[in-house]
Biopython code that builds the backbone (N, CA, C, O; Angstrom):
import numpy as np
from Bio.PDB.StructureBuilder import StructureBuilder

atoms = [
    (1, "UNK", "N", (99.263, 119.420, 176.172)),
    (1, "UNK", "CA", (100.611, 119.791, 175.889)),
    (1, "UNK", "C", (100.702, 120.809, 174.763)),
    (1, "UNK", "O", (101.640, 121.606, 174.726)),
    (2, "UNK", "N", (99.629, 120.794, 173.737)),
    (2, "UNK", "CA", (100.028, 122.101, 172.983)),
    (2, "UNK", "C", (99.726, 123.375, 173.719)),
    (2, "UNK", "O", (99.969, 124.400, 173.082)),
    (3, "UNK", "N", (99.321, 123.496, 174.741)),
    (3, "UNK", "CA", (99.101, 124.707, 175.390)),
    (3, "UNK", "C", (100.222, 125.366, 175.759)),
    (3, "UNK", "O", (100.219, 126.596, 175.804)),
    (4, "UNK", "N", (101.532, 124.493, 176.130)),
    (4, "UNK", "CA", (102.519, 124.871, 176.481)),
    (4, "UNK", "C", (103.381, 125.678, 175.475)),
    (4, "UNK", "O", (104.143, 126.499, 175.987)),
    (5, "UNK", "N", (103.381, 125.575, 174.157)),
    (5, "UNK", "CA", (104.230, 126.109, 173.450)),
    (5, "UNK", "C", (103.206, 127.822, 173.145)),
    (5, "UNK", "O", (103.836, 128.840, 172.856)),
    (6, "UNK", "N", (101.939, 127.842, 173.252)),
    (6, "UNK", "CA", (101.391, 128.877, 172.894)),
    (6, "UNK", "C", (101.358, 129.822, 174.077)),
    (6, "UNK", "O", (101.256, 131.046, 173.996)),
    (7, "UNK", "N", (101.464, 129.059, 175.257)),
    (7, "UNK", "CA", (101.674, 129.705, 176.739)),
    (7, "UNK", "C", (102.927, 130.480, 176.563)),
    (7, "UNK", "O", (102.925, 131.709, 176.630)),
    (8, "UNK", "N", (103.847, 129.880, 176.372)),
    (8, "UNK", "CA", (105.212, 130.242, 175.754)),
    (8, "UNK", "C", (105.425, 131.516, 175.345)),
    (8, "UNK", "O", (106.073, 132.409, 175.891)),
    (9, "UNK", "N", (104.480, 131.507, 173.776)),
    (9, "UNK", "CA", (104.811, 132.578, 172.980)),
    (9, "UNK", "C", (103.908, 133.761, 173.597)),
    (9, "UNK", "O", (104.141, 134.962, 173.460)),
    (10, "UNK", "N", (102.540, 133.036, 174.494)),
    (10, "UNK", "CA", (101.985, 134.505, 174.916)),
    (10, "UNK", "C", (102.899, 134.996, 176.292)),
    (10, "UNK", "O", (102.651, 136.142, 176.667)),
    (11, "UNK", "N", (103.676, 134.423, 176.883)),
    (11, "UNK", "CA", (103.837, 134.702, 178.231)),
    (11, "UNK", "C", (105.157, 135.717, 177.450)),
    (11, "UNK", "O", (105.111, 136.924, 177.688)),
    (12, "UNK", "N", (106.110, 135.271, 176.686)),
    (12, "UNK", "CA", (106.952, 136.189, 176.091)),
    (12, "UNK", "C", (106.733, 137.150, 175.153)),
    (12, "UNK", "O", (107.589, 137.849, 174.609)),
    (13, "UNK", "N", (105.288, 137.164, 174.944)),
    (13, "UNK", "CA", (104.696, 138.791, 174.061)),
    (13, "UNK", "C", (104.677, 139.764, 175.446)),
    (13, "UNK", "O", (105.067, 140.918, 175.622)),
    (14, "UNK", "N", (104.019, 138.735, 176.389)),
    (14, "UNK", "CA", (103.283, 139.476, 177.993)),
    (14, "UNK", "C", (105.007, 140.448, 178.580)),
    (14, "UNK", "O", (105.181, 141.609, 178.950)),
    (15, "UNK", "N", (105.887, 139.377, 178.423)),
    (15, "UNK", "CA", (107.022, 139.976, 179.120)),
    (15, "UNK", "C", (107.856, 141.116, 178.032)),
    (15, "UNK", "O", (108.644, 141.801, 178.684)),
    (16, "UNK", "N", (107.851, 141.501, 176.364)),
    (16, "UNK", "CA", (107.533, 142.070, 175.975)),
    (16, "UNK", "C", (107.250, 143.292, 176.045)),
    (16, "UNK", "O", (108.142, 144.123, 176.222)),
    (17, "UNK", "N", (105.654, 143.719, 175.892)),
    (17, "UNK", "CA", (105.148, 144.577, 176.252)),
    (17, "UNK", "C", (105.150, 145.006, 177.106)),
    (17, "UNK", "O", (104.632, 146.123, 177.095)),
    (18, "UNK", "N", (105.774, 144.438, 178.659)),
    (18, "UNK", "CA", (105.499, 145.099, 179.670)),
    (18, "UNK", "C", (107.571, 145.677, 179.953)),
    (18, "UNK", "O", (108.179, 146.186, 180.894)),
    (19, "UNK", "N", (107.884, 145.305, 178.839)),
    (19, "UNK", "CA", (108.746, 146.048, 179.076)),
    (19, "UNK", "C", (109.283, 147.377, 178.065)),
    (19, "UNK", "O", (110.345, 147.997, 178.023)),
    (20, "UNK", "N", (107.847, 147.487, 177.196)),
    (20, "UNK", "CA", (107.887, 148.517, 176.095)),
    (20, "UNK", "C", (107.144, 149.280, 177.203)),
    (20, "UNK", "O", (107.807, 150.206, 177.670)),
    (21, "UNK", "N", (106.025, 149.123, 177.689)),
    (21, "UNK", "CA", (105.352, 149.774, 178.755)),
    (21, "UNK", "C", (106.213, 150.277, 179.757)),
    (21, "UNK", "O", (105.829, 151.351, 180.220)),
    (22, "UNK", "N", (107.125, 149.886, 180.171)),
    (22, "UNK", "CA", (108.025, 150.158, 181.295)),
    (22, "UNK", "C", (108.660, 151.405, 180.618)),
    (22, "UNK", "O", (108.390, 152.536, 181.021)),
    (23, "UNK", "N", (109.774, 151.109, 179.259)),
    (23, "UNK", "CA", (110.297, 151.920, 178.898)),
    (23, "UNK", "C", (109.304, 153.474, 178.271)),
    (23, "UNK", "O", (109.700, 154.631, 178.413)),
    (24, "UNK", "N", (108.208, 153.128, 177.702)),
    (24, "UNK", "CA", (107.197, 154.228, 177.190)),
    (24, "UNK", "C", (106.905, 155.142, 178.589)),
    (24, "UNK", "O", (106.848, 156.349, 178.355)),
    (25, "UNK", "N", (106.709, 154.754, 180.018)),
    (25, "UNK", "CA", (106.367, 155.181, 181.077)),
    (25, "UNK", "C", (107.849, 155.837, 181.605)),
    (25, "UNK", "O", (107.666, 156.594, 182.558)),
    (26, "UNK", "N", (109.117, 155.729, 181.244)),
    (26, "UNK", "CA", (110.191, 156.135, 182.006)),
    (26, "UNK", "C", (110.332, 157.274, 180.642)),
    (26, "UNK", "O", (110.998, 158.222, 181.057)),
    (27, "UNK", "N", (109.878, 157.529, 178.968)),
    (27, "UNK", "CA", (110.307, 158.773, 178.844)),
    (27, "UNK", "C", (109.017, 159.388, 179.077)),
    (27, "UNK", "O", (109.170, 160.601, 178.935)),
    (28, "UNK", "N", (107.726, 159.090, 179.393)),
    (28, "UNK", "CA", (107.066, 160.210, 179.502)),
    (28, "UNK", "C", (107.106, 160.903, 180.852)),
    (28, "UNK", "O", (106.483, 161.943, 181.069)),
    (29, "UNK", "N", (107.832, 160.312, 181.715)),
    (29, "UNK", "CA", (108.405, 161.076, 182.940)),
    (29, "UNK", "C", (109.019, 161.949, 182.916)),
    (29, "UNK", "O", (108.909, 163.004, 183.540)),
    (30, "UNK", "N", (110.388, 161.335, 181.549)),
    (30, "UNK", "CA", (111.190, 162.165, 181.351)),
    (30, "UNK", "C", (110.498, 163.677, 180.415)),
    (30, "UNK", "O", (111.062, 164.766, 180.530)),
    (31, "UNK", "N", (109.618, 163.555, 179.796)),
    (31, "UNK", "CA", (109.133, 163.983, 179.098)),
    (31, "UNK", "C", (108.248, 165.609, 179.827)),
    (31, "UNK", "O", (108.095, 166.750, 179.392)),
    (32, "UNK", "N", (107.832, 164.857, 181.161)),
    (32, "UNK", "CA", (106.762, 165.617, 181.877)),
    (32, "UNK", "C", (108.487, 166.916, 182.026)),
    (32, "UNK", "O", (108.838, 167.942, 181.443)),
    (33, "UNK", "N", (109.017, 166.115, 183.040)),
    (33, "UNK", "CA", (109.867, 166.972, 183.852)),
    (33, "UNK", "C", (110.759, 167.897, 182.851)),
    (33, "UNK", "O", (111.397, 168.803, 183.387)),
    (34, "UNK", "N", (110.877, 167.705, 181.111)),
    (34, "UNK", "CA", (110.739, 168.576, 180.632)),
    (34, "UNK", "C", (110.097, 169.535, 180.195)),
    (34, "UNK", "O", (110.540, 170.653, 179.934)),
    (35, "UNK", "N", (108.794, 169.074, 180.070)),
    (35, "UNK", "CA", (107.696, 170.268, 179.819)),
    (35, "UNK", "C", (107.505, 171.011, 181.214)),
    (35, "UNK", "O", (106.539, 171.732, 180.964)),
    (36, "UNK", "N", (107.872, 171.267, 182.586)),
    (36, "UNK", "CA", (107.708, 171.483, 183.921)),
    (36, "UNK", "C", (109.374, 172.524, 183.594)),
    (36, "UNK", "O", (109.297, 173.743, 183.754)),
    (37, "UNK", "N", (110.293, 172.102, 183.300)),
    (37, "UNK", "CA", (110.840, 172.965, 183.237)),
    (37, "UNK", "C", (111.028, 173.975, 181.560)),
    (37, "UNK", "O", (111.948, 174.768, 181.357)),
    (38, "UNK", "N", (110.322, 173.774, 180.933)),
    (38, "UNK", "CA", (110.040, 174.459, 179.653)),
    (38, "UNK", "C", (109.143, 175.639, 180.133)),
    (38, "UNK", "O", (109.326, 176.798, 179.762)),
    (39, "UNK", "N", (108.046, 175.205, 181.086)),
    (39, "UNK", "CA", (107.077, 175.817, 181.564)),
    (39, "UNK", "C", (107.634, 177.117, 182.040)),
    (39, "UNK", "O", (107.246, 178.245, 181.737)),
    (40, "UNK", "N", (108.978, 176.642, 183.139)),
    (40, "UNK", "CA", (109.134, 177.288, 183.885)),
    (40, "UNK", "C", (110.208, 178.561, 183.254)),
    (40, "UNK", "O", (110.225, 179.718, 183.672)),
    (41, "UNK", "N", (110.926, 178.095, 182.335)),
    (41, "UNK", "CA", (111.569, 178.879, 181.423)),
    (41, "UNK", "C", (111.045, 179.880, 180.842)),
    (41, "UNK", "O", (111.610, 180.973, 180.883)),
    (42, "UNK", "N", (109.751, 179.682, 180.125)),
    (42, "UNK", "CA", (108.564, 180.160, 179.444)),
    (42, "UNK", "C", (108.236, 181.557, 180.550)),
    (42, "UNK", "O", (108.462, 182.713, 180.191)),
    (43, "UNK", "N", (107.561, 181.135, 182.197)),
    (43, "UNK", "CA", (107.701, 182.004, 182.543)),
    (43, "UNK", "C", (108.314, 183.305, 182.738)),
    (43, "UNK", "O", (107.859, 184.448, 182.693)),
    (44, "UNK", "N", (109.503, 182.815, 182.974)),
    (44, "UNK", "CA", (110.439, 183.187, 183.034)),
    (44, "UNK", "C", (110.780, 184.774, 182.408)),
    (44, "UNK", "O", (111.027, 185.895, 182.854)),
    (45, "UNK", "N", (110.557, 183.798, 180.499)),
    (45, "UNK", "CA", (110.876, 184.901, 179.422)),
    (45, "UNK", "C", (109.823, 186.233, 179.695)),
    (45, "UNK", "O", (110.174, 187.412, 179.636)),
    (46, "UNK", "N", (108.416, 185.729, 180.015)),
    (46, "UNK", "CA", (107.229, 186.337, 179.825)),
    (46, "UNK", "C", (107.336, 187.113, 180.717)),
    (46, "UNK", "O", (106.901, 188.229, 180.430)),
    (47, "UNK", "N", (107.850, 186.977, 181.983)),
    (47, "UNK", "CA", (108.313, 188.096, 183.277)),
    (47, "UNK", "C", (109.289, 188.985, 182.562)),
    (47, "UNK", "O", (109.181, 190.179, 182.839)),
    (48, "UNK", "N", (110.136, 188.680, 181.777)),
    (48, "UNK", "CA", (111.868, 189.389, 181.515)),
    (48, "UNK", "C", (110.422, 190.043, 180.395)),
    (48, "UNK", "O", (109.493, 190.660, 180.918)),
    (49, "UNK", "N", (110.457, 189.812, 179.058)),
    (49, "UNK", "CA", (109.417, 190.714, 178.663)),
    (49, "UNK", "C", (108.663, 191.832, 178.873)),
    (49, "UNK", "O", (108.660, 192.924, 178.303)),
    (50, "UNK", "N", (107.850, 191.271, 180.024)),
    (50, "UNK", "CA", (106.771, 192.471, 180.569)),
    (50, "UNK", "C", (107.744, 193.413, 181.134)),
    (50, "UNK", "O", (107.473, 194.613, 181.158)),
    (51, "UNK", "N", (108.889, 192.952, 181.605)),
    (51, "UNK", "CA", (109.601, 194.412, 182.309)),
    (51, "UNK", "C", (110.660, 194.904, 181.060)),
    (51, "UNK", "O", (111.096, 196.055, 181.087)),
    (52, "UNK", "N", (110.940, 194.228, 180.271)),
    (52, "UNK", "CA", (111.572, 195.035, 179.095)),
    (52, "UNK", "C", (110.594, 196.151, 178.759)),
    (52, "UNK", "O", (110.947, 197.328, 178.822)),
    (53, "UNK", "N", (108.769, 195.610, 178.231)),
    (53, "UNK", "CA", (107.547, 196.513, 177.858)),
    (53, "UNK", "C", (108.079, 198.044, 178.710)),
    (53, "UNK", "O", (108.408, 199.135, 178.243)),
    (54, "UNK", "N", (107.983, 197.523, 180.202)),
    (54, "UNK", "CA", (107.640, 198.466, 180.990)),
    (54, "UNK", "C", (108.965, 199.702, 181.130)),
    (54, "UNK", "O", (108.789, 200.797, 181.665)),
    (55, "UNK", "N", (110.306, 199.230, 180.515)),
    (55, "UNK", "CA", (110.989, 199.596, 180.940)),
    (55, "UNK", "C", (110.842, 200.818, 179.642)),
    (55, "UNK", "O", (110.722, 202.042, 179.592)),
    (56, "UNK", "N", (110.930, 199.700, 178.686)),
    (56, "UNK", "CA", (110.408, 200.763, 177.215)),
    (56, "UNK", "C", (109.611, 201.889, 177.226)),
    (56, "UNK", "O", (109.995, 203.015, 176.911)),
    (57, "UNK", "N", (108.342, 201.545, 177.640)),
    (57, "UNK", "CA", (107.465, 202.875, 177.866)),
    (57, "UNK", "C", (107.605, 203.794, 178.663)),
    (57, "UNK", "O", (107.212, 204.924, 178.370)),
    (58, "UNK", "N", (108.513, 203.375, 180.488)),
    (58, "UNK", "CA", (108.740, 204.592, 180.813)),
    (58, "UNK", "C", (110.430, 205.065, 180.244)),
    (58, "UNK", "O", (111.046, 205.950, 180.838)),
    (59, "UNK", "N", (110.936, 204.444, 179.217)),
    (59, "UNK", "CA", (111.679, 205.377, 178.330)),
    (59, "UNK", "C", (111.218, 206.342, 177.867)),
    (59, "UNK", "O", (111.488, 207.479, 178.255)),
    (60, "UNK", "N", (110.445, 206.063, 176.961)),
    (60, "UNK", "CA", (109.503, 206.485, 175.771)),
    (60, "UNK", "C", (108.703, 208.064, 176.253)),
    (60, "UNK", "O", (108.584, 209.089, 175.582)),
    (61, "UNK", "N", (108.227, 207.762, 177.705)),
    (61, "UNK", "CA", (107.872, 208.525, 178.305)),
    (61, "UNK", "C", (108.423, 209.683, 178.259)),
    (61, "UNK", "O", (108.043, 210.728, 177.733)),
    (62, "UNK", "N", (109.980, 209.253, 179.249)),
    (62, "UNK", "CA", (110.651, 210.455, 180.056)),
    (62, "UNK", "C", (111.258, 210.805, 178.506)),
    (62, "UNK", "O", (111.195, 212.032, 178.436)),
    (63, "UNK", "N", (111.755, 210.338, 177.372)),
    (63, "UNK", "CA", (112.311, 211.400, 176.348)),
    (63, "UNK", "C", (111.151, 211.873, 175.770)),
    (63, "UNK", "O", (111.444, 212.786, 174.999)),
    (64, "UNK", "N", (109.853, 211.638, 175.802)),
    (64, "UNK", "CA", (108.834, 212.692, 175.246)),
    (64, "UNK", "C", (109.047, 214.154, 175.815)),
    (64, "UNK", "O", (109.130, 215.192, 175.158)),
    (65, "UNK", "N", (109.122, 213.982, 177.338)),
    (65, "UNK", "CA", (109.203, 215.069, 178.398)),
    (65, "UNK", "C", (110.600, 215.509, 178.072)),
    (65, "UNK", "O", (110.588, 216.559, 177.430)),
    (66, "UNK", "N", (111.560, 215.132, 178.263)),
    (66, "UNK", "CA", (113.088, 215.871, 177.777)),
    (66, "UNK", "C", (112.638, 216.263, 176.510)),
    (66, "UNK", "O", (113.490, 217.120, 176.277)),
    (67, "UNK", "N", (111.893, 216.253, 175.496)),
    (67, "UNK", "CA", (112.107, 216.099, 173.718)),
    (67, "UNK", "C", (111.398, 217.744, 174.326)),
    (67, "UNK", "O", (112.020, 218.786, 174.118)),
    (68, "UNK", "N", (110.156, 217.734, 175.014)),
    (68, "UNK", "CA", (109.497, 218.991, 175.480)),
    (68, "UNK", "C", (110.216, 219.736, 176.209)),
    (68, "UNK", "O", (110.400, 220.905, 175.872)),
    (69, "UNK", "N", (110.605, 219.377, 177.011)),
    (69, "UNK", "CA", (111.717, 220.889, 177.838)),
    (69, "UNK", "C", (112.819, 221.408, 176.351)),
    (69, "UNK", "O", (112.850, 222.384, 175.602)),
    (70, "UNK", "N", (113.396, 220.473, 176.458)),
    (70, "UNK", "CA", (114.443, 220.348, 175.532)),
    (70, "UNK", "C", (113.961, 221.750, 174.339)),
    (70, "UNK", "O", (114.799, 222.610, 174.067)),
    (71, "UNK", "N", (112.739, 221.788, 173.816)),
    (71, "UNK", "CA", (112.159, 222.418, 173.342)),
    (71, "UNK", "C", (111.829, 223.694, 173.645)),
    (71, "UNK", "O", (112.134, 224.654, 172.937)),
    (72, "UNK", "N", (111.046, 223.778, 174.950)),
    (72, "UNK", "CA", (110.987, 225.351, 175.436)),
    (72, "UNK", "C", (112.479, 225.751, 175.770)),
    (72, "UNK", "O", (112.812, 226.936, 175.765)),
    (73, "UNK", "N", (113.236, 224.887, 176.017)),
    (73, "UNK", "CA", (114.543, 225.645, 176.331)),
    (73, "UNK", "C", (115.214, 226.485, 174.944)),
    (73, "UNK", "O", (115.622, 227.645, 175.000)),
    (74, "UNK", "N", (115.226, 225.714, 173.835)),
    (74, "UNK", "CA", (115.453, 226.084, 172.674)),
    (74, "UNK", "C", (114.918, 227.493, 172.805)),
    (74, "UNK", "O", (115.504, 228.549, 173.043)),
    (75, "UNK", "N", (113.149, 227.111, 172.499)),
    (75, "UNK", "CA", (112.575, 228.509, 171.800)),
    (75, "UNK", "C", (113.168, 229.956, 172.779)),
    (75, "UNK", "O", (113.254, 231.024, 172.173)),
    (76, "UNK", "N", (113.594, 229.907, 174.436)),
    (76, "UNK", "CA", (113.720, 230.567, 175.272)),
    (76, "UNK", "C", (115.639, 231.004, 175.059)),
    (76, "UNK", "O", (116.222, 231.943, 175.600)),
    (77, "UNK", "N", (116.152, 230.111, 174.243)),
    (77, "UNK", "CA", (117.515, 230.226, 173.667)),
    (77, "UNK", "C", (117.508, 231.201, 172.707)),
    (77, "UNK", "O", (118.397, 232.040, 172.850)),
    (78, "UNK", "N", (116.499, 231.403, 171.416)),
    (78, "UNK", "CA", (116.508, 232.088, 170.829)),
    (78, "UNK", "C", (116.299, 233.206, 170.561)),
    (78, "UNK", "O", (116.873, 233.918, 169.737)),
    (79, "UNK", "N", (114.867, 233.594, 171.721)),
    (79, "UNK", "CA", (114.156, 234.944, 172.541)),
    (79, "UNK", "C", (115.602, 235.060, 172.807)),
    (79, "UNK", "O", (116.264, 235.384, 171.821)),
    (80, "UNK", "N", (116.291, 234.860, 173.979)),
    (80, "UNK", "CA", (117.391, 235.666, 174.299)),
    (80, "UNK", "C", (118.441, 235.895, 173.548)),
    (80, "UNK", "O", (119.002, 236.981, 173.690)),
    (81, "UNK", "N", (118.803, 235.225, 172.866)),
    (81, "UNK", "CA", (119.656, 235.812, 171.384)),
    (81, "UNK", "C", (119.363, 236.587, 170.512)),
    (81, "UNK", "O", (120.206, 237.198, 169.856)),
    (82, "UNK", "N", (117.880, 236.712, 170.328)),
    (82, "UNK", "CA", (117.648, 238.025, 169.675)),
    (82, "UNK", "C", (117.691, 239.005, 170.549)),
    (82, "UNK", "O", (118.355, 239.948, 170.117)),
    (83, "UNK", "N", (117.190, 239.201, 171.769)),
    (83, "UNK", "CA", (116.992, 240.157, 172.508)),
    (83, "UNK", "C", (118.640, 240.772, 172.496)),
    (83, "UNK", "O", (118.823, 241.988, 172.548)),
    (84, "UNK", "N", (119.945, 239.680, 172.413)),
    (84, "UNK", "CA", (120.783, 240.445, 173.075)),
    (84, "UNK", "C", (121.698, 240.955, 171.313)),
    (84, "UNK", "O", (122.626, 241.726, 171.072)),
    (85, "UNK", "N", (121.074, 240.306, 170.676)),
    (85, "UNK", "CA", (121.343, 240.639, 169.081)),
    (85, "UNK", "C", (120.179, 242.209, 169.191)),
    (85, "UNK", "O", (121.040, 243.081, 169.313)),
    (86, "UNK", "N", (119.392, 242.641, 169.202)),
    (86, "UNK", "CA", (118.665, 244.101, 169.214)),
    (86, "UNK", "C", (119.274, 244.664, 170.402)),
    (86, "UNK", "O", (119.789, 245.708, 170.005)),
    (87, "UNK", "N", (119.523, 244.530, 171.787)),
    (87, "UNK", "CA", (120.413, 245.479, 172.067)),
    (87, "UNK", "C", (121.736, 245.554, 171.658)),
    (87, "UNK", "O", (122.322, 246.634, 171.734)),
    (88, "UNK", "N", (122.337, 244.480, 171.200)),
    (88, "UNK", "CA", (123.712, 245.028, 170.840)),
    (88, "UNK", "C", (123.425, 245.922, 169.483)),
    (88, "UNK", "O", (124.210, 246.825, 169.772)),
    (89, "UNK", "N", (123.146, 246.132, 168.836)),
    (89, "UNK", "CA", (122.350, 246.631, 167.388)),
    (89, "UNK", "C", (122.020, 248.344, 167.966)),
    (89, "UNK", "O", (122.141, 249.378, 167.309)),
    (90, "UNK", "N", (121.571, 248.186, 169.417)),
    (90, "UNK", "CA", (120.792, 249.323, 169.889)),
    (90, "UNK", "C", (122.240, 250.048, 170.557)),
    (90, "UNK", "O", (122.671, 251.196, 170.455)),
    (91, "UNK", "N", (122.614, 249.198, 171.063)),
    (91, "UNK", "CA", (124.535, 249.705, 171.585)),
    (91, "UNK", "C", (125.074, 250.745, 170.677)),
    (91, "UNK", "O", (125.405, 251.915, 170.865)),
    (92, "UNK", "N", (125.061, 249.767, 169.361)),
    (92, "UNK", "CA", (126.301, 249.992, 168.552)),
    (92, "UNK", "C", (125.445, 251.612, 167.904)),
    (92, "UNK", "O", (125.745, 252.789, 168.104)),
    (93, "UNK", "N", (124.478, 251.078, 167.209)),
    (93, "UNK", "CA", (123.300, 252.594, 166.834)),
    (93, "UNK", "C", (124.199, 254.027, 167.820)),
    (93, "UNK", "O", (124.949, 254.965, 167.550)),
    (94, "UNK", "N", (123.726, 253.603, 168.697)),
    (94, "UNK", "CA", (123.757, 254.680, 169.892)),
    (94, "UNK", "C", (125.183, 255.460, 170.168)),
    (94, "UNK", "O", (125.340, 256.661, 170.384)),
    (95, "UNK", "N", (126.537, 254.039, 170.069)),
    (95, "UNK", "CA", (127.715, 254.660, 170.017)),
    (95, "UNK", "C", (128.273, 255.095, 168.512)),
    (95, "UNK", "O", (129.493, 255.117, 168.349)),
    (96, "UNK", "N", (127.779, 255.290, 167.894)),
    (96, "UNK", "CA", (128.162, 255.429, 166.766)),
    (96, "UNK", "C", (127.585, 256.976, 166.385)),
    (96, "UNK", "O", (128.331, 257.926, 166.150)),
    (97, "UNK", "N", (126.063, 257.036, 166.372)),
    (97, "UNK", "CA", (125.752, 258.157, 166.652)),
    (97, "UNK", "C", (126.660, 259.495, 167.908)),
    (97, "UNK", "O", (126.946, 260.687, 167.798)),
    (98, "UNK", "N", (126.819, 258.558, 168.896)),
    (98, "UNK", "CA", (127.611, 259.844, 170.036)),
    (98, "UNK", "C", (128.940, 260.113, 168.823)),
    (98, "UNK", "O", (129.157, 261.131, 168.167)),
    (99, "UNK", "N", (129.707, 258.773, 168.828)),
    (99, "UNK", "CA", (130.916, 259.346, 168.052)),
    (99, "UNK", "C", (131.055, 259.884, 166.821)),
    (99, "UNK", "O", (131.939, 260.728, 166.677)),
    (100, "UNK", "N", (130.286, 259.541, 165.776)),
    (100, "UNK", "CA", (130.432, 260.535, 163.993)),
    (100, "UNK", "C", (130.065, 261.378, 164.541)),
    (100, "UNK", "O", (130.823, 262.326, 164.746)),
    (101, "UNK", "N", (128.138, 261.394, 165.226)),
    (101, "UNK", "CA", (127.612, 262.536, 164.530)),
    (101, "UNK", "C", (126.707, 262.383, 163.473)),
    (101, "UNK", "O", (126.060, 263.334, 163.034)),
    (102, "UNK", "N", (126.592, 260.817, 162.876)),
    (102, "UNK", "CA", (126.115, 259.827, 162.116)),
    (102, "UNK", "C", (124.958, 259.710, 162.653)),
    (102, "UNK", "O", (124.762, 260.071, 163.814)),
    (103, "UNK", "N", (123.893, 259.120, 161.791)),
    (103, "UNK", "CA", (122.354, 258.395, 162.213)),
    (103, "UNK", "C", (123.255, 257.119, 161.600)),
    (103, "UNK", "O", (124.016, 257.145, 160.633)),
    (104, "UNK", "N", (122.888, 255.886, 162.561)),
    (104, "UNK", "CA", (122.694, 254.565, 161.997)),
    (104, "UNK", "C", (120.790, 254.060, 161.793)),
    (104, "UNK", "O", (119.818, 254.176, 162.540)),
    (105, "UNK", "N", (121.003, 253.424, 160.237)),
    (105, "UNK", "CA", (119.638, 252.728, 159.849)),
    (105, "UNK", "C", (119.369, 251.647, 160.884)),
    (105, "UNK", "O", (120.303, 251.130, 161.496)),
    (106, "UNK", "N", (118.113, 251.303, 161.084)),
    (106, "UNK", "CA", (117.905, 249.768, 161.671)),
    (106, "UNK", "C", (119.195, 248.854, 161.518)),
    (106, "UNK", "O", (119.893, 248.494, 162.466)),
    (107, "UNK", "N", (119.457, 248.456, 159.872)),
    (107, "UNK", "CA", (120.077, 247.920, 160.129)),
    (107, "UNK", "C", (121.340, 247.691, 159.988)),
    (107, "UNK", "O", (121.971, 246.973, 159.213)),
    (108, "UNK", "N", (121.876, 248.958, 161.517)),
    (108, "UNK", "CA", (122.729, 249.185, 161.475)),
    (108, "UNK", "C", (123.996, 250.135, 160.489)),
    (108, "UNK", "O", (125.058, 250.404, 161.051)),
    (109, "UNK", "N", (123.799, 250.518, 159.247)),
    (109, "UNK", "CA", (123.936, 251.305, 158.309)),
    (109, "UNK", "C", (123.987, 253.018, 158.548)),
    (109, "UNK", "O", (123.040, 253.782, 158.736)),
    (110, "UNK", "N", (125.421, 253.310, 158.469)),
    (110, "UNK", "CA", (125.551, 254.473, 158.559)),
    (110, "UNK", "C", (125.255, 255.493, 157.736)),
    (110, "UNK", "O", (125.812, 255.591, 156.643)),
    (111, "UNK", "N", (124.090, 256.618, 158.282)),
    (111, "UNK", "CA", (123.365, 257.522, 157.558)),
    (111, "UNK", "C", (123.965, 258.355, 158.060)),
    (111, "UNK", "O", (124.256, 258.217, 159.248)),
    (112, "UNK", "N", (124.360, 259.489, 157.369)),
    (112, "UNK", "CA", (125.009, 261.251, 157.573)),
    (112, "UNK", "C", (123.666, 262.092, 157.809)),
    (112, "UNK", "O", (122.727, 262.244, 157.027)),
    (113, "UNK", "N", (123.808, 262.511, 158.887)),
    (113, "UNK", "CA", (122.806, 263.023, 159.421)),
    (113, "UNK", "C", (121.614, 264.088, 158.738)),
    (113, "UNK", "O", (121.839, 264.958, 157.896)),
    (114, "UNK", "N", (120.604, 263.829, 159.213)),
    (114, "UNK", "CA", (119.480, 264.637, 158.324)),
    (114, "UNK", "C", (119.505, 263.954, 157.127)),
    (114, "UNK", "O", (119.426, 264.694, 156.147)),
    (115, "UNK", "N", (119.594, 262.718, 156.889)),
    (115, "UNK", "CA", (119.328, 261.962, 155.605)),
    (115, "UNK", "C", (118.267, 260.956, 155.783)),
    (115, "UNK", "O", (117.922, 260.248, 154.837)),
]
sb = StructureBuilder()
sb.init_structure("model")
sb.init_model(0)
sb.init_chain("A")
sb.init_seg("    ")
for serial, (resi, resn, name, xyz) in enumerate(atoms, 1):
    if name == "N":
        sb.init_residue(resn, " ", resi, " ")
    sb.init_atom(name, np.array(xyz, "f"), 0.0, 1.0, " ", f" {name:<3s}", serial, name[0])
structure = sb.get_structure()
């Protein structure tokens, strides 16, 4: 008969634990099916990422190439502004001379002739 009271206390440790076990086993379920979708989130970012990278570099790219046209267009802006700055220079020389009678200097500067 003393077996019965120690039967007792082990059979209600037994029922117990197997219901800390029960509950320890229902969050690491819960637990998994969050790390499964953490996972999947994770992916997720790491896809959105790599195409941000990619999207960046062929930015990066195409304004190197605009930064370069962009450039010869300039220098090809300025060739023709001088060019049309020395003929107008060469215009004005020329009508100025028909009308005084005047030499104009280079630049532009009216000289009385034979000076």
């Amino acid at each position: 008969m003393t077996y019965f009271p120690v039967d007792m206390v082990l059979l209600v440790a037994l029922v117990m634990t197997t219901a800390c076990v029960v509950l320890v086993y229902r969050k690491l379920k819960e637990l998994e099916a969050h790390q499964a979708h953490y996972e999947r989130i994770l992916a997720e970012s790491s896809h959105a990422l790599i195409a941000a990278h990619q999207a960046v570099s062929a930015l990066n790219t195409d304004g190197r190439e605009l930064l370069f046209s962009l450039g010869g267009k300039i220098e090809q802006a300025h060739e023709a502004i001088a060019e049309i700055d020395r003929r107008n220079a060469a215009a004005r020389r020329a009508r100025a001379s028909r009308d005084t009678g005047a030499e104009v200097s280079q630049d532009g500067d009216m000289l009385p002739r034979g000076a």
